[in-house]
N, C-alpha and C positions, 0 to 999 in steps of 0.2 A: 469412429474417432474415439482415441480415449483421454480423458481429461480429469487430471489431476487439480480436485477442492481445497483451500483452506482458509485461514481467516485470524482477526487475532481477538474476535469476540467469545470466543469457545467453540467447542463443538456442539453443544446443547443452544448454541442460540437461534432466533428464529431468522438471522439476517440467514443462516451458512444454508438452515433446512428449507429453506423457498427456492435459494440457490441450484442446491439441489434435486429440487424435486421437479425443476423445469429444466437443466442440463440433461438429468438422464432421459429427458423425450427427444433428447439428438444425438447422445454417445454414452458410453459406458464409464461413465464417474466410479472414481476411487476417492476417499475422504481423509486427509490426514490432518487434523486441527488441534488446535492445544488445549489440554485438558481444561483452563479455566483462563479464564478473561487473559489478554495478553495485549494491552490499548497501550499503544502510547510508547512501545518498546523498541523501537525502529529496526533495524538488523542485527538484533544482537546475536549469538547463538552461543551455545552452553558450551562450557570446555572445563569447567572443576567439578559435577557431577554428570552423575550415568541419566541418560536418557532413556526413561519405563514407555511403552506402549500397550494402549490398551484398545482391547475390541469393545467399541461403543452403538448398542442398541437401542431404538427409537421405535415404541409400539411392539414392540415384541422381537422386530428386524433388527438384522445387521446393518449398522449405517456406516459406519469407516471405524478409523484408527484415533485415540487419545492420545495424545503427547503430553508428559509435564516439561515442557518445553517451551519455546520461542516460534512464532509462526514461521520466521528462517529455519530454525532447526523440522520443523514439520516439511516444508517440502526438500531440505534436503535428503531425509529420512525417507523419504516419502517416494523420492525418486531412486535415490542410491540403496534401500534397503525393500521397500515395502509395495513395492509395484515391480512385475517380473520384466517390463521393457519401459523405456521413456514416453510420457505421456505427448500427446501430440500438440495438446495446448494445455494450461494450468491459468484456473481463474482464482482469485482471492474475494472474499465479502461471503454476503453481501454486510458491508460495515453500517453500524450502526454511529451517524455522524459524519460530514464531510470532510473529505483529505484532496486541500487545494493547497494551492502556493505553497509558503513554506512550509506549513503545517504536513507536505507529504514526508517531509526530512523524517519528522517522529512517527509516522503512524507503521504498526506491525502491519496495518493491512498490504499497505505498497510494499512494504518490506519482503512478504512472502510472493508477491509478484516478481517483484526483484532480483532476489533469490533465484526465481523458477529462469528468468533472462540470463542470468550470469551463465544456469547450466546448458542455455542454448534451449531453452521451451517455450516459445512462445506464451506471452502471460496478460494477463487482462486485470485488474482492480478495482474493484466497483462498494460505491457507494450511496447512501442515503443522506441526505441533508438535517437530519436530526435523529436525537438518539433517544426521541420516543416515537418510533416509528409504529405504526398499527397493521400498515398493509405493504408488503414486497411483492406483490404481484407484478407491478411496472418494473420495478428495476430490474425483476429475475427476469422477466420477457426481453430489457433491455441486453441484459448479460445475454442473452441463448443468442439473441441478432448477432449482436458481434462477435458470439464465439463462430458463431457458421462463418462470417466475416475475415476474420482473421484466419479461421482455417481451409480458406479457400486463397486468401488473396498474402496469406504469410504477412510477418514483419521482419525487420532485418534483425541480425544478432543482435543482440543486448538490447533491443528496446521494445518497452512494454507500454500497454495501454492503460491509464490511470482514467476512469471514467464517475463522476458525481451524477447523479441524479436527484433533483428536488425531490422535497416531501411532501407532493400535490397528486393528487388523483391523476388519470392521462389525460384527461379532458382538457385539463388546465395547464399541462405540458407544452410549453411554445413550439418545442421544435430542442435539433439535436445540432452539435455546435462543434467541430474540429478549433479545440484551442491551444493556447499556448500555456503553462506554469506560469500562474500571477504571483506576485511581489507582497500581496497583504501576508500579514502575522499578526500574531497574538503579543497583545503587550502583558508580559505575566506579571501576577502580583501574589506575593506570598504571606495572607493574609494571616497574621497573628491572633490564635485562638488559645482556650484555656480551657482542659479538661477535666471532669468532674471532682481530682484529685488536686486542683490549683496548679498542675503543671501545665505550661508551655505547649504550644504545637503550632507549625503552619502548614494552610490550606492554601494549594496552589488557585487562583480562580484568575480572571484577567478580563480584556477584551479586545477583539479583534479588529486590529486599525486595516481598514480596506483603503488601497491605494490603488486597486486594477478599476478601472471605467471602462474600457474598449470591452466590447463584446467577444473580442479576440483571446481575451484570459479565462482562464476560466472560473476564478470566485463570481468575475462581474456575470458569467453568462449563467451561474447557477443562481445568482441574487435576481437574476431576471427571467427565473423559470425554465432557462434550457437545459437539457441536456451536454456537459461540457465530457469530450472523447479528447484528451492530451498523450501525446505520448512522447515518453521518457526515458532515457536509459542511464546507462552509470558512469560512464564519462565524467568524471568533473574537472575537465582539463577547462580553464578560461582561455580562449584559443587566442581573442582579442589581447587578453594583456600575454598572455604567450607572444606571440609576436612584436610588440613595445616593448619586452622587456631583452627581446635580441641585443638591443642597442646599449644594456649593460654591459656587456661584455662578459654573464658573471664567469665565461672558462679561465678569464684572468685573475679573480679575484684570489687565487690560492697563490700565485706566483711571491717570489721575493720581493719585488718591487711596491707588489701592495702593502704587504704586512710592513714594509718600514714608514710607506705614507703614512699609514693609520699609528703606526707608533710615534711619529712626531707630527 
């Protein structure tokens, strides 16, 4: 099996290298991450400068590819330039920080998962529930499960596996949870500060209003110690108001007759 790395905490962080260092005891990893922090960037990817790649060594080794890029822009490089065939699955993380509910909209980590769905790779997303994490042992064990998983039992095109993992030793792990995308977010606040020079600046901070209870979402199942496995694809068609809005009729709204209602 060979399976394509990346993540949008850097390549130098310790979420991506536990990652890796428990994948390559089931396939042969290739590493392609962005040269330096990329949080928070959701799918962007570069299109007004050139894309540098660099070879990134850990201990003395070859570890993968630097990107000063976008974690999007790293797996598609990653697949279309820098790996000689398509990987068979593509994991993102391991991130430092959970990415539930809405909060997956922004996160680079999903984003490179995403990405790897759109080109047909099967893709996995994994993270930690806090972003002073001390030990990934559980969650890189968690990631290796489900890659053997996924690469045994496939997922359908375009959808990928967004998986959170608490920040508790295993012991204190309740159990692993098929959920759905909860509804909690972040209420941001742009908190006005003043720099050493008397000028002006704001600091994004906020907090996060939880509205998922059922065990079935997945914020509620990682606030309660689970393991939450959601998967998601890119579809954003609302199928429900798709359907109710049949009844508009909007193929008429361009006709003559309309444009004189709406002028008188």
């Amino acid at each position: 099996m060979k399976i394509l790395v990346s993540n949008d905490d850097g390549i130098d962080s310790a979420g991506i290298q536990a990652l890796v260092k428990s994948l390559r005891e089931i396939a042969d990893v290739t590493v392609v991450a962005p040269h330096q922090e990329q949080s928070a960037v959701g799918h962007a990817i570069t299109m007004q400068t050139p894309l540098r790649v660099f070879e990134y060594h850990k201990d003395g080794k070859f570890f993968g590819y630097a990107i000063d890029g976008t974690p999007a822009d790293c797996v598609k490089i990653g697949i279309r330039n820098l790996m000689t065939e398509p990987p068979d699955l593509m994991v993102s993380g391991i991130n430092h920080g959970s990415n539930t509910a809405i909060n997956i909209i922004y996160s680079g980590t999903v984003s490179a998962a995403r990405e790897a769905a759109i080109m047909d790779v099967p893709s996995i997303a994994i993270s930690v529930t806090s972003h002073s994490v001390k030990d990934f042992s559980f969650a890189a064990k968690v990631a290796k499960i489900l890659a053997l998983e996924v690469h045994q039992k496939g997922l359908p095109k375009g959808t990928m596996l967004n998986v959170n993992v608490p920040n508790l030793p295993e012991e204190e792990i309740a159990g692993i949870l098929l959920t759905k995308q909860g509804k909690s977010k972040w209420d941001d606040i742009y908190e006005k500060r003043v720099d050493p020079y008397g000028r002006n600046y704001y600091w994004l901070t906020g907090n996060l209003v939880e509205v998922d209870h059922s065990l079935e979402y997945d914020q509620a199942a990682i606030r309660n110690n689970y393991v939450s496995v959601t998967p998601i694809h890119f579809d954003l068609t609302d199928y429900k108001t798709f359907e109710e809005m049949k009844q508009w009729k909007i193929e008429n709204l361009l006709n003559a007759k309309a444009y004189r209602d709406i002028s008188n």
